[in-house]
N, C-alpha and C positions, 0 to 999 in steps of 0.2 A: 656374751656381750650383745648387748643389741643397739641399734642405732636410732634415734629421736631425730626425725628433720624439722630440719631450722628453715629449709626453704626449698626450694625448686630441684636445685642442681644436687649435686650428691658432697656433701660439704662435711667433713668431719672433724668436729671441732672436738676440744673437752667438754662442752657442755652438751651434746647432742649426742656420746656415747654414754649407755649406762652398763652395769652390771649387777648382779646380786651378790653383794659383800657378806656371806657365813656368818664371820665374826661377829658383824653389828644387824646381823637379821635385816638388813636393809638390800634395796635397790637402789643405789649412787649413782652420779656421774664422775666421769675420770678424774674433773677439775675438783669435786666433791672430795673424792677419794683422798687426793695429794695432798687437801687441806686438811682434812681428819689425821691421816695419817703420817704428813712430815711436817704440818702447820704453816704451811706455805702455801701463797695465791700461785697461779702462774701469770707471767709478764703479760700475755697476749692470750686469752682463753678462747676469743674467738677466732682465733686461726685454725687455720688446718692441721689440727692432730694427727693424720697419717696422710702421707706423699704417695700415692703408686706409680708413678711414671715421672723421669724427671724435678728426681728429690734433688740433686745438684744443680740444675741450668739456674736457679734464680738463687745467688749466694744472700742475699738481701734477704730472704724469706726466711732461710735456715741460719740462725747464729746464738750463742750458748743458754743468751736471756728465754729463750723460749724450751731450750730440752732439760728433760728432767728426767729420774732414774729410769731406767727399763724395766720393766716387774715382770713375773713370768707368773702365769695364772693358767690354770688348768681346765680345761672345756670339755666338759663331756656331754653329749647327748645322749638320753636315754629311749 
């Protein structure tokens, strides 16, 4: 996965992570991905896709309209 900055600070939305999808010989983005794959937009794209510190204090930020399934994808470096 690699990260596309959208601006200054370390901000990681779905549209500012991509990856290289196998299946469709492509490089997508997460928000990309969701929609190919379950034909869904998401609520809020420009939010913050991953929380590292203090995922819970701000209950406002996190509520169901914005999470979507967990995928589990395999990273290897060669």
């Amino acid at each position: 996965m690699r990260y596309v900055s959208e601006r200054d600070d370390n901000f990681f939305s779905s549209h500012s992570c991509e990856f290289y999808w196998p299946e469709h010989n492509a490089t997508v983005s997460v928000y990309e991905y969701f929609f190919i794959k379950y034909g869904f937009e998401l609520n809020r794209p420009h939010d913050r896709l991953v929380y590292f510190d203090g995922a819970t204090d701000n209950y406002d930020m996190t509520d169901a309209s914005n999470l979507f399934p967990m995928e589990l994808t395999r990273v290897s470096i060669d």
